[in-house]
C-alpha positions in Angstrom: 0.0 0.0 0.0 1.4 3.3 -0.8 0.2 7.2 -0.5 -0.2 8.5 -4.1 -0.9 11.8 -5.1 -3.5 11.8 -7.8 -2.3 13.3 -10.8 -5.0 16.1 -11.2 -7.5 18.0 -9.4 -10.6 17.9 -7.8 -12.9 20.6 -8.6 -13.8 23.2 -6.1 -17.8 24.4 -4.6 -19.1 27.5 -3.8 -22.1 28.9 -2.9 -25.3 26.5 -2.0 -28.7 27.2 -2.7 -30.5 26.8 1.0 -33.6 24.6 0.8 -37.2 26.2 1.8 -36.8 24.2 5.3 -33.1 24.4 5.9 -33.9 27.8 8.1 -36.2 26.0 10.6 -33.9 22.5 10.8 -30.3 22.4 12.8 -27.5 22.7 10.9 -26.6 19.1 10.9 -29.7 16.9 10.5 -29.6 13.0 9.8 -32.6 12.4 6.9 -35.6 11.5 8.9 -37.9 10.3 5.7 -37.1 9.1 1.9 -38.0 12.9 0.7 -35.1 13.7 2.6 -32.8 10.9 1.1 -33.6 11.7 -2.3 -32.5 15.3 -2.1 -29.8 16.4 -4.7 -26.6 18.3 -4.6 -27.6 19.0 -7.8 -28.1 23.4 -7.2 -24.5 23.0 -5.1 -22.3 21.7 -7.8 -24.2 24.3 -10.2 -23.3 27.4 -8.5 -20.1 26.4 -7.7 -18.7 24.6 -10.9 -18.0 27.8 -12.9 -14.7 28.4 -10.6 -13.1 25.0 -10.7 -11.1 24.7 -13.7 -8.7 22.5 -15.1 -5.0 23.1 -14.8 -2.5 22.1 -17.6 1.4 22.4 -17.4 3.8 21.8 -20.5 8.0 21.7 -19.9 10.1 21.5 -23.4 13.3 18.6 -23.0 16.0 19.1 -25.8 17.2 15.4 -25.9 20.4 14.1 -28.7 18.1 12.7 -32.1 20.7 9.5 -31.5 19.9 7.3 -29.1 23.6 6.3 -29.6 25.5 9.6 -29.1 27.1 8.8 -25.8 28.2 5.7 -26.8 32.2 5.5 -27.1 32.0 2.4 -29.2 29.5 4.2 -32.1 31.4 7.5 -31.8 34.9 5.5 -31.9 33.4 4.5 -35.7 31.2 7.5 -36.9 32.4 10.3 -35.0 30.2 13.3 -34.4 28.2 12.6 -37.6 24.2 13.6 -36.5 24.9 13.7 -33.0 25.0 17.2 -32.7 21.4 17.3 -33.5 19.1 17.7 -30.8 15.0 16.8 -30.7 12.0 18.4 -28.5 10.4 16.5 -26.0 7.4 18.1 -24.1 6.7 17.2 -21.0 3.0 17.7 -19.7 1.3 17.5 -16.7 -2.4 17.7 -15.8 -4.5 18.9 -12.7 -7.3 20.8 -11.3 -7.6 23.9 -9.5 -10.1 26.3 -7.6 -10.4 30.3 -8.2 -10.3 31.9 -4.9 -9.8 35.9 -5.3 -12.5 36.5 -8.7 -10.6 40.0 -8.5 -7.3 39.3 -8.7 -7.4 36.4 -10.7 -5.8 33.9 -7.8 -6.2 30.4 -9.0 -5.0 27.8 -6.1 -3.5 23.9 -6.7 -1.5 21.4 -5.6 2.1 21.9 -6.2 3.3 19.0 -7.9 0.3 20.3 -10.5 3.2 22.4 -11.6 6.3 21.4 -10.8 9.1 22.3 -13.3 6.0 23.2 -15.6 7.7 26.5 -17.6 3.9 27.2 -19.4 0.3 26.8 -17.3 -2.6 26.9 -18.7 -6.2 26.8 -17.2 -9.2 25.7 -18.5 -12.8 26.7 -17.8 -16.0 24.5 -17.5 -17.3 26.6 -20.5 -14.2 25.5 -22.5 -12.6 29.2 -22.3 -8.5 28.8 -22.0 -6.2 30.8 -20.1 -2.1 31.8 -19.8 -1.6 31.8 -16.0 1.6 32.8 -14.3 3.0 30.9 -11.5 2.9 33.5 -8.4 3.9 31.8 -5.6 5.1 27.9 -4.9 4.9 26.2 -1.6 6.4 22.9 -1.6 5.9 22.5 2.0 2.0 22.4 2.1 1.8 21.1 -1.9 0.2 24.4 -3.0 0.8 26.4 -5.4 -0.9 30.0 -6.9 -1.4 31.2 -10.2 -2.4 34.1 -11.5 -3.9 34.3 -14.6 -3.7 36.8 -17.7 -7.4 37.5 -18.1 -9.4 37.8 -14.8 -12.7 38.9 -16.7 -16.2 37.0 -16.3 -14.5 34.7 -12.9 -16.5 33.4 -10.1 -14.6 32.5 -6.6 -15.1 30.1 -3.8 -14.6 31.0 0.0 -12.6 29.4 1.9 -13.8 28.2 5.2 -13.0 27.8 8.3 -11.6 24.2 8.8 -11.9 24.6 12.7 -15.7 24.1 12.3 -15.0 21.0 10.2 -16.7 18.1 12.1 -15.9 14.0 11.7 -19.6 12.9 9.9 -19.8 16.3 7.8 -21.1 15.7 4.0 -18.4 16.9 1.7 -18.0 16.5 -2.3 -15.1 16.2 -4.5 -14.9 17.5 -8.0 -12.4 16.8 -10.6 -11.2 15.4 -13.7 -10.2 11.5 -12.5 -8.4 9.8 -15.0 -8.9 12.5 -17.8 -12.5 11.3 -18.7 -13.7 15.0 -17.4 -15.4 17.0 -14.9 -16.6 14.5 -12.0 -18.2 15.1 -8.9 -18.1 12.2 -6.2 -19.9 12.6 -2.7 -18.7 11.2 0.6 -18.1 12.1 3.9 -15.0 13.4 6.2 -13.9 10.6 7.9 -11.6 11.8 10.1 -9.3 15.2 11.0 -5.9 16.1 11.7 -4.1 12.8 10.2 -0.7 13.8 9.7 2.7 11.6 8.3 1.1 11.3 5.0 4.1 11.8 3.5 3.1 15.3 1.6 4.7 17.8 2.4 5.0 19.0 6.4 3.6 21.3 9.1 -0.2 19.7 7.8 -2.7 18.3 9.7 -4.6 16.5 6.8 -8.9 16.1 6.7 -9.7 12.1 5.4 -12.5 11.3 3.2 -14.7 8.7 1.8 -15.2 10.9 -1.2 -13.8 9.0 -3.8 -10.1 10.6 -5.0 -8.9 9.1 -8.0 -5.8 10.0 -10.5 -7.0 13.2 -12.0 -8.1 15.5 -9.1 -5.0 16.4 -7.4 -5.3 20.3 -6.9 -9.3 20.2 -6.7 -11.3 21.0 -3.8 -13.4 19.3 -1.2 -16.2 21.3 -0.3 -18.8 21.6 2.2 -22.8 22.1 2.4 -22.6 25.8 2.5 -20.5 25.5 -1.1 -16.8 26.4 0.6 -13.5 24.8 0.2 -12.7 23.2 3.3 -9.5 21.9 1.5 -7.7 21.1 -1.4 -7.4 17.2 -2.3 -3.7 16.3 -2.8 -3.5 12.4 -2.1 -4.9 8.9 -1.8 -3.8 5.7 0.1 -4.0 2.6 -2.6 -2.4 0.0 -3.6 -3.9 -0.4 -7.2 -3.8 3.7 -7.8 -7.5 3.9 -7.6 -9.5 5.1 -4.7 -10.0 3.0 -2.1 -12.3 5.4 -0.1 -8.9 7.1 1.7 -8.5 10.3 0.8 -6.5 13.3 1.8 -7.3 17.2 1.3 -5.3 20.5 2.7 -7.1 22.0 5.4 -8.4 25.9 3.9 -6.7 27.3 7.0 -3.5 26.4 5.4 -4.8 27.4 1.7 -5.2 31.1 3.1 -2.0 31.2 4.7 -0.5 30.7 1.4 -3.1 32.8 -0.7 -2.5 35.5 1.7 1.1 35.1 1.1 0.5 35.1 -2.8 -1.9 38.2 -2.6 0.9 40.5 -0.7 3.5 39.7 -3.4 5.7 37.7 -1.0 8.2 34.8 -2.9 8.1 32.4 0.1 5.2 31.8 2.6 6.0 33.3 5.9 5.1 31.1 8.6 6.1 31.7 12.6 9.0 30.7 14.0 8.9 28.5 17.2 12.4 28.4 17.8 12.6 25.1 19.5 12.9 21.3 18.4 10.0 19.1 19.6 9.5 15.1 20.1 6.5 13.1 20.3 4.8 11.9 23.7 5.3 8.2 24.5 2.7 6.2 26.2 5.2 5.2 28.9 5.8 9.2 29.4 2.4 10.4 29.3 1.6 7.8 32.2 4.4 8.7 33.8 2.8 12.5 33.5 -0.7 11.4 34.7 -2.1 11.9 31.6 -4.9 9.0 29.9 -3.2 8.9 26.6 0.1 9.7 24.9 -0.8 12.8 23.5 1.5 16.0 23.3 4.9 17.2 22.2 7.5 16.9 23.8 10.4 20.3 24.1 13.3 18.6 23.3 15.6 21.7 22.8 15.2 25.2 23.0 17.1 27.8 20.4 18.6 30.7 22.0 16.5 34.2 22.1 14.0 32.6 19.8 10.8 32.7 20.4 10.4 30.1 22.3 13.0 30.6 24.8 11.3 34.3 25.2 8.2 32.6 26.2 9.7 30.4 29.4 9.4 27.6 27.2 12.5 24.8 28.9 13.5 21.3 28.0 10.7 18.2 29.0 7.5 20.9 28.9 4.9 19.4 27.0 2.7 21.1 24.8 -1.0 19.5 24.8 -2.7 23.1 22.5 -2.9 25.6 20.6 -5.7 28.2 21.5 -7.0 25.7 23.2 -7.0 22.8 20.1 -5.6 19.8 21.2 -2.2 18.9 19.2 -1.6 15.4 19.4 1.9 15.2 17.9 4.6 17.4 16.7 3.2 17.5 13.3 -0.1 18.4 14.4 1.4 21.1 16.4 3.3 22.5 13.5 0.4 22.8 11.1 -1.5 24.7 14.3 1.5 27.1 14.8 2.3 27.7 11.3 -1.6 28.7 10.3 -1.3 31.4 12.8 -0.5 35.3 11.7 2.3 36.5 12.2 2.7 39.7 14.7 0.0 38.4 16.9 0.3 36.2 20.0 -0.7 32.3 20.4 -1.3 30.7 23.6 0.1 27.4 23.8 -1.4 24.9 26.8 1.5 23.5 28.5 2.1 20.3 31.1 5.3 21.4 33.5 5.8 20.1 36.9 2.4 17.9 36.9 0.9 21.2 36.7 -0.9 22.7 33.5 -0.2 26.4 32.7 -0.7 29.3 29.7 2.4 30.6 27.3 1.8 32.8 25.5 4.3 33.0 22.4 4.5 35.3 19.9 4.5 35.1 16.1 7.3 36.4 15.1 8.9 35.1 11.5 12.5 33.6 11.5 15.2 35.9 11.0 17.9 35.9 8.4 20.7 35.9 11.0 23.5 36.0 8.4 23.5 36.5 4.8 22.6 33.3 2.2 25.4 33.7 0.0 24.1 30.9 -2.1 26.7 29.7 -4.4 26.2 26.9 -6.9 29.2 24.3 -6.7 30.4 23.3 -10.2 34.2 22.2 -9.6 34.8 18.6 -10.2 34.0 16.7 -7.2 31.2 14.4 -5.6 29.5 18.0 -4.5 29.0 19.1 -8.1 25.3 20.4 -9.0 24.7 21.5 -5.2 23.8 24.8 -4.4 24.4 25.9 -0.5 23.5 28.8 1.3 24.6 30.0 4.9 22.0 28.5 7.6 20.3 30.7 9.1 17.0 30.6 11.5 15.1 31.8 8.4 16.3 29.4 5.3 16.2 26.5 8.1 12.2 27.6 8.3 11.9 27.3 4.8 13.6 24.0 4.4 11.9 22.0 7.3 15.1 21.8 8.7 16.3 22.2 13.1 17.5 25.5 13.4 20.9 25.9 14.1 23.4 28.9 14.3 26.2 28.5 11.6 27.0 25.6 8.9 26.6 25.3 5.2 23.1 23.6 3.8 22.1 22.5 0.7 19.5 24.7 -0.8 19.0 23.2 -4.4 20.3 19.7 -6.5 20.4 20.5 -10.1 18.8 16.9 -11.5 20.9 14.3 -13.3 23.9 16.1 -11.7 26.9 14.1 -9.9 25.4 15.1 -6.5 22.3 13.6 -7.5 23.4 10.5 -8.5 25.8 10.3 -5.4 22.4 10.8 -3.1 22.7 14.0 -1.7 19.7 15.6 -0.3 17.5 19.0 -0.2 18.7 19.8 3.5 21.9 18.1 3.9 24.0 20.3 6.2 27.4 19.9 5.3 29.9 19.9 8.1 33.0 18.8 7.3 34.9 18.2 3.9 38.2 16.2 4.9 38.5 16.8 8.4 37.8 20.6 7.4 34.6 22.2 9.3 33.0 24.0 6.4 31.5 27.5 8.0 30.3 29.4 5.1 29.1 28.2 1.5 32.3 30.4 0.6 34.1 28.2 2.0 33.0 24.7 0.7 33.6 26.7 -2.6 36.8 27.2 -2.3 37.6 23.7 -0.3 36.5 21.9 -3.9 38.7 24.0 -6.5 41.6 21.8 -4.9 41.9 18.5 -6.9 41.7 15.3 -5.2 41.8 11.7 -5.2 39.2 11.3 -2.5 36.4 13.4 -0.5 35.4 12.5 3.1 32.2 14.7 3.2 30.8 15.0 6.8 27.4 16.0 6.7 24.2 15.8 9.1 20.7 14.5 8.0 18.0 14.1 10.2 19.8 14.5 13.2 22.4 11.9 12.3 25.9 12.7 11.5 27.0 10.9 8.3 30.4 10.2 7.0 31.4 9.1 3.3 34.1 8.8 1.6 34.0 9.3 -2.8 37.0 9.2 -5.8 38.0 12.3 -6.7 
């Protein structure tokens, strides 16, 4: 069994028509006759299908015309003869996506809709095509927004608030599964905060029922009232087909990146925490008093972050978040990070058997020292990096602990030698032959010397890693 993301989108609701009765009956009624049962969601997907469209991405490959030109033993007989000639291959990718600001013409999807996509298109439900520009790209939460060229005759969905979201709620999902066009598939949310999907971090992920096939990644799940309560981005299969486990974006993280998008920033600014946390264990949390393991542990603190500010020490565990239960670091981290910054969250914590209020403020992670991003090209096993000075901020933006100095890698050029050796987006390089590397200035330098072997020291995941590779 694995967790796919579907390869296109869902299509996003609006606005609901509210039936004659719905004013005198609760807001969440189980049908009480067959009148009721046979109601349609026909006036729902109506208003709101004019602002999901399709999203299409395109990526031109030059590739040799000879399948042979790299081939010592053909070039050994025919020389360069035709293999300087070069052929285009386009790469294509399809998706689905949800207009949120009619105005500005803000188109939200998923991501890896997009990614490495040089031209986007988007396509209407009334067959209208338009150029769209990637504005802003958040690999973190798998969204991504687009603005497109031609913001006349749009209609928008609202995005709600997820908070409200209950287990049992009626939601739809509409897309394009499987390219046979625009489908709409009903379910219901069967459960909330799941996190460790495996897409993307700092997300607390709603589950559905709502069949999610190949075809709706980027599409939107959608409540009664016709508003996105998130943005479907992956299934859990084992044939690729839905299997009635589905997983969407909460909204509350779709603003935070829309908002991002709409104020012109290039990166999503999320609040910095400034300390390292570890999940509660059941022997722990018994140990605490507490009737189940759930909670973060404070493993470390960073220094005059804003953590540390708050009073926060070492073995406090943090059981909320404005008084919403956050079950596990990751749950935590999608709570924290949906918060604006320059305000002031108030985290429930468990010290000394005793429970007590923090407040902590929302403050974004500072760039300490400059990037200096330098891409390394000199023959050796670091070839097609590109590191950058650590700093509180760039460690934010990578998902990575926050530390005070050291050399991280920012970018791998594909197909590169550092690629193929198994370098990673994050790697923090230490040491390069018993040297500590500093500065990306100085793993620069450090590689224009010609060796026969490299002992790179670097640390991943916490673990410190030593290899050794020919020069």
């Amino acid at each position: 069994m694995a967790i796919r993301r579907p390869l296109a989108a869902v299509l996003l609701a609006a606005s609901v028509c509210a039936l004659p009765a719905a004013a005198q009956t609760p807001a969440r009624q189980v049908p009480e006759s067959r009148e009721q049962v046979t109601l349609s969601f026909s006036p729902l997907v109506k208003r709101t299908a004019p602002a999901v469209v399709n999203v299409y991405g395109a990526r031109v490959e030059k590739r040799p015309q000879n399948p042979f030109m790299d081939d010592p033993f053909f070039r050994r007989f025919f020389g360069d003869r035709g293999f300087g000639v070069e052929r285009e291959r386009v790469q294509r990718s399809l998706g689905s996506g949800v207009v949120v600001d009619a105005a500005a013409g803000l188109v939200v999807t998923n991501n890896h809709v997009i990614e490495n996509m040089s031209e986007v298109k988007v396509a209407f439900a009334d067959k209208r095509e338009v150029e769209a520009t990637i504005l802003l790209r958040d690999p973190r939460s798998d969204l991504a927004v687009l603005k497109l060229a031609d913001n006349r005759n749009l209609a928008a969905i609202d995005l709600a608030d997820t908070d409200e979201l209950e287990v049992g709620d009626i939601v739809l999902a509409m897309g394009t599964p499987f390219g046979v066009g625009q489908t709409v598939t009903q379910g219901i949310v069967s459960a909330l905060a799941r996190t460790q999907i495996g897409v993307g971090d700092a997300q607390s992920f709603i589950q559905t029922d709502a069949a999610i096939n190949p075809g709706n990644s980027g599409g939107a799940l959608i409540d009664m009232k016709g508003r996105v309560v998130g943005i479907n981005t992956a299934i859990y299969s084992r044939s690729g087909g839905s299997v009635g486990i589905g997983f969407a974006i909460p909204s509350s993280m779709v603003r935070l990146v829309v908002d991002s998008a709409r104020a012109g920033a290039k990166t999503v600014r999320r609040p910095w925490f400034g300390a390292r946390l570890q999940a509660l264990t059941a022997d722990v949390a018994d140990g605490l008093g507490l009737d189940r393991p759930a909670g973060s542990v404070v493993a470390s603190v960073v220094e005059k972050g804003p953590a540390d500010q708050a009073g926060l020490r070492r073995s406090d565990v943090i059981l909320a978040v404005d008084g919403v239960s956050a079950d596990d670091p990751e749950a935590f981290g999608y709570r924290f990070a949906t918060r604006p910054i320059g305000g002031t969250t108030m985290l429930t914590v468990l010290r000394g058997g005793k429970r007590i209020s923090v407040p902590v403020k929302l403050v974004a992670a500072p760039e300490t020292r400059p990037r200096e991003a330098v891409k390394l090209t000199s023959r050796s096993p670091l070839a097609g990096l590109t590191v950058a000075n650590l700093s509180p901020a760039l460690a934010e933006e990578l998902s990575v602990e926050t530390g005070n100095e050291g050399v991280i890698v920012a970018e791998i050029e594909e197909g590169s030698t550092a690629a193929q050796v198994g370098f990673q987006k994050g790697d923090l390089i230490l040491a390069l032959n018993g040297e500590k590397m500093k500065s990306s200035r100085e793993v620069e330098t450090a590689l224009k010397d010609r060796r026969r072997a490299w002992e790179v020291t670097i640390s991943r995941g916490g673990q410190t890693i030593t290899s050794v590779f020919p020069g």
